[in-house]
C-alpha positions in Angstrom: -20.3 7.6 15.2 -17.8 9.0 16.9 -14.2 9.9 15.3 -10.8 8.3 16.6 -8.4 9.7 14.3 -7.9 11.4 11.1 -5.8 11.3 8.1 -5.8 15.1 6.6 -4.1 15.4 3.2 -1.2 12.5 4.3 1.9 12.0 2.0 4.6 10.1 2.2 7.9 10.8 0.2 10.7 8.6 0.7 14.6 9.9 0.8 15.4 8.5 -2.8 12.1 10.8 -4.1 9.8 8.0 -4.5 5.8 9.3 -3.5 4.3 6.7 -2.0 1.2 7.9 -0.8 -0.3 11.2 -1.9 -3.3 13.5 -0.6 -5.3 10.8 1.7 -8.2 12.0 3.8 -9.8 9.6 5.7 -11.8 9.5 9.0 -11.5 6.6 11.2 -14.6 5.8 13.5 -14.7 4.3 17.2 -15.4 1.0 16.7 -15.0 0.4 12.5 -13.4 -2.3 11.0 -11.9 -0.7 8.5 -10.0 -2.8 5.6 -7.6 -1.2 3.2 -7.5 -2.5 -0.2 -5.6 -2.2 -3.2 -2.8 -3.2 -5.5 1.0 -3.9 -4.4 2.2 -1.0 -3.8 -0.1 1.1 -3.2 1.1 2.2 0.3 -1.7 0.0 2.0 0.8 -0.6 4.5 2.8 2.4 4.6 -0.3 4.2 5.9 -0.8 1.4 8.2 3.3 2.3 9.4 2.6 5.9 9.5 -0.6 5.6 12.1 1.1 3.2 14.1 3.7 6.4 14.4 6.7 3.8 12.9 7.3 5.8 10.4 6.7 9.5 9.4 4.6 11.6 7.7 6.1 14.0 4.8 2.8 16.1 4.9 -0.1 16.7 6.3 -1.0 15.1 9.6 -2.4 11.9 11.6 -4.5 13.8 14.2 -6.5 11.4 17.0 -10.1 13.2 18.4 -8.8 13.9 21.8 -5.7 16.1 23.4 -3.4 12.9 24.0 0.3 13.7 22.3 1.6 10.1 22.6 -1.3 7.2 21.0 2.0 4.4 21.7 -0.5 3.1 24.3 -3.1 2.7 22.4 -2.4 1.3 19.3 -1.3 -2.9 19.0 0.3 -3.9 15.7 -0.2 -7.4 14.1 2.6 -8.0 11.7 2.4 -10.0 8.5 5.0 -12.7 10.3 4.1 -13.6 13.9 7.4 -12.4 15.2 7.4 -14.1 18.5 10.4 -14.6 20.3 11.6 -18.2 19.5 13.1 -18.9 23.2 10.3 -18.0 24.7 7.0 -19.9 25.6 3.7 -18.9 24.7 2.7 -17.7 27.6 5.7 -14.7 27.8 5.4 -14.0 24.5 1.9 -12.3 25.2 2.9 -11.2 28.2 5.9 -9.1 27.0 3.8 -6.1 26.3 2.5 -5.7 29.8 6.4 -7.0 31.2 7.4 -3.4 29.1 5.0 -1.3 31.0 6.3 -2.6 34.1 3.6 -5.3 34.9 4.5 -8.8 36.8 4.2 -12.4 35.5 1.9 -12.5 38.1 0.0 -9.3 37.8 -0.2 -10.4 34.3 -1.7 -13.9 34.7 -5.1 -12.7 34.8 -5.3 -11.1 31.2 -2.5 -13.1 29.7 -5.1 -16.7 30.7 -8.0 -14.7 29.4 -6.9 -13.5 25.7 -5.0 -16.9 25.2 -8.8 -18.7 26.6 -10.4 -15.8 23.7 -7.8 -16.8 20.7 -8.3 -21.1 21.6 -5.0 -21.1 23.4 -5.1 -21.8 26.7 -3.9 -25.3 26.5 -0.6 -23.7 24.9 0.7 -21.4 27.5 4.0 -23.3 27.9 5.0 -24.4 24.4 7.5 -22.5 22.6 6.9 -21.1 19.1 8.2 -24.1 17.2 6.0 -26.2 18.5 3.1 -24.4 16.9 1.4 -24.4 13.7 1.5 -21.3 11.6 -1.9 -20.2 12.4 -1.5 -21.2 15.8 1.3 -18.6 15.7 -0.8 -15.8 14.0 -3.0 -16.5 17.2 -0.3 -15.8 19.6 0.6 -13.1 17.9 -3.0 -11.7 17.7 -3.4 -12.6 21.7 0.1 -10.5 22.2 -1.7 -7.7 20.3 -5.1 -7.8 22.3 -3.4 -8.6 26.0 -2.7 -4.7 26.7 -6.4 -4.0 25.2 -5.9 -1.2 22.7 -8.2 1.2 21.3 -6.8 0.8 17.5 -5.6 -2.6 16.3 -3.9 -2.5 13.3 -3.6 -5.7 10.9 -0.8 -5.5 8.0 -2.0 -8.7 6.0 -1.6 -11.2 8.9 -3.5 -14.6 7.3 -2.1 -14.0 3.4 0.7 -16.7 4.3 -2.4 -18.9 6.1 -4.2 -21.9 3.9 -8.0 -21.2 3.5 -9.5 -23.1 6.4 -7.1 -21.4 8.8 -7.4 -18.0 7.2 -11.4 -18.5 7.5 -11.3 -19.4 11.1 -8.8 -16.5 11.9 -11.0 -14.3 10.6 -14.2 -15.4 12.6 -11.7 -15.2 15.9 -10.7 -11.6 14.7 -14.2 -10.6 14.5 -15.4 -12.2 17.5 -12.4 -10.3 19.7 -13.3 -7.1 17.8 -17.0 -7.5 18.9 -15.9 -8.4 22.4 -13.7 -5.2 23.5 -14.9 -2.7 20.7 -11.3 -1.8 19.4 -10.9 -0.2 16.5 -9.8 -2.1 13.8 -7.8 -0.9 10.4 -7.0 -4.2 8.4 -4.6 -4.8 5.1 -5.5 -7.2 2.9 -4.7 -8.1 -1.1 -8.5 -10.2 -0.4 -11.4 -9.0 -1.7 -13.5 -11.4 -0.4 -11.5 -11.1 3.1 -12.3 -8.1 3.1 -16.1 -8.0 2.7 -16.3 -10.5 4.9 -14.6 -8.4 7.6 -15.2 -4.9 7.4 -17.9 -2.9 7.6 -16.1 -0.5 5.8 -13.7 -1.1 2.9 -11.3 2.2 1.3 -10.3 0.7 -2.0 -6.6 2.5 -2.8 -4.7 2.7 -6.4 -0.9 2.6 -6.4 1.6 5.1 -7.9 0.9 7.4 -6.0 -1.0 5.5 -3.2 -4.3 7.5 -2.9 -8.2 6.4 -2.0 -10.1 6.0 -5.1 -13.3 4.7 -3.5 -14.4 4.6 0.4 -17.5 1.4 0.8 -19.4 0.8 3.2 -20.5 -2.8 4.0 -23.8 -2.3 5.4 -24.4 -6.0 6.5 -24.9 -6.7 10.4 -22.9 -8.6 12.7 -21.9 -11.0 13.9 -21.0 -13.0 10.7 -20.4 -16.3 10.4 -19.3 -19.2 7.8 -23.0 -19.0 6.5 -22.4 -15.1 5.0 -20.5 -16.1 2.2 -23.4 -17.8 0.6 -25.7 -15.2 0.9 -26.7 -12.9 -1.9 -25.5 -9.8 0.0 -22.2 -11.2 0.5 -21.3 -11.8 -3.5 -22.9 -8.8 -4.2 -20.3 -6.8 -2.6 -17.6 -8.7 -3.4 -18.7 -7.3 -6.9 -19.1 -4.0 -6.1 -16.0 -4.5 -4.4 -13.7 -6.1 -7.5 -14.8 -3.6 -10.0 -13.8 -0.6 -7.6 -10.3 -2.5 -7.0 -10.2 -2.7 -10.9 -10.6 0.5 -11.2 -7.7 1.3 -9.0 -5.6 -0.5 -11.2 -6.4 1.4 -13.8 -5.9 4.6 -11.8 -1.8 4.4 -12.1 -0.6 7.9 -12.3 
């Protein structure tokens, strides 16, 4: 498998002296879904913040496989809160990516129709915000994300606020966009059993400072459906998986 980016020896300081992630080494593949895991504060999402180039490193460096200097194009960001505009239908709300890089409503119509079709939306393109359910937001949000077709997707606990049966169905949509347009995907989630049922890899993270403490891979196939949780292979990792995030609780430095 091919590499997209690195993470060589990252750390993460902040002003008042707090280290909030220390000595992370990770290699991201083309085409993993790649959950991170791990106690609050364990810099699950400040790692997520720093690839994303929102905010910077104190050491070491993010490097991405090819020459490119500036990844901005390449990377979407789904937000724990669907931050859409509130005045604005559905239908601009996805489209205000493309509107930034200079694209038309209607030069837009084409993909903005397709990934709202893809996320279950495309009788929705004209309501506004408030009109929606929360998961019907998360979707939006999700469709805004997937509209300018990244190479990296990155996911910073976007269902924890969901009920079950949305969260469930939200993840089968994530997975079935992610197998479409082979994105990358790195996902953070307090869930172990969201995240087996995700990723096909997990890195399991302990807090204080935030570091990798285990790196599994969830060697099940695709695509996965309702019918995977009540397999064997699925409750045996979420075992594997629970006594590694244990263990990263007892890891506090």
């Amino acid at each position: 498998m091919r590499t997209l980016l690195e993470l060589r020896s990252v750390e993460k300081r902040y002003d008042n002296g707090t280290l909030a992630l220390q000595g992370v080494d990770l290699a991201i593949g083309e085409h993993q879904f790649v959950s991170f895991l791990g106690p609050s504060g364990c810099g699950k999402s400040t790692a997520l913040r720093m690839i994303a180039g929102l905010s910077a490193v104190t050491a070491g460096q993010i490097a991405w496989s090819d020459a490119l200097t500036d990844h901005a194009q390449d990377i979407s960001f789904v937000f724990q809160e669907p931050t859409l505009m509130p005045w604005a239908r559905v239908f601009d709300n996805v489209w205000l990516p493309l509107r930034l890089k200079g694209v038309s409503r209607q030069g837009a119509k084409s993909q903005v129709d397709g990934v709202l079709a893809k996320v279950g939306l495309e009788q929705f393109a004209t309501v506004f915000p408030r009109e929606l359910s929360g998961g019907m937001k998360m979707r939006v949000s999700i469709a805004r994300a997937m509209v300018t077709e990244p190479r990296l997707l990155l996911m910073d606990e976007p269902f924890a606020a969901l009920d079950e049966m949305t969260r469930f169905k939200l993840n089968n949509d994530t997975l079935s966009l992610w197998q479409a347009k082979r994105f990358t995907t790195i996902f953070v989630t307090h869930s172990v059993y969201e995240s087996v049922y995700l990723s096909n890899r997990i890195v399991v993270m302990a807090a204080r400072p935030g570091r990798v403490i285990a790196d599994l891979p969830i060697d099940e196939p695709y695509p996965r459906s309702d019918a995977f949780r009540a397999t064997p292979q699925y409750a045996h990792w979420c075992v594997q998986v629970s006594q590694a995030l244990q263990k990263a609780g007892d890891h506090h430095g």
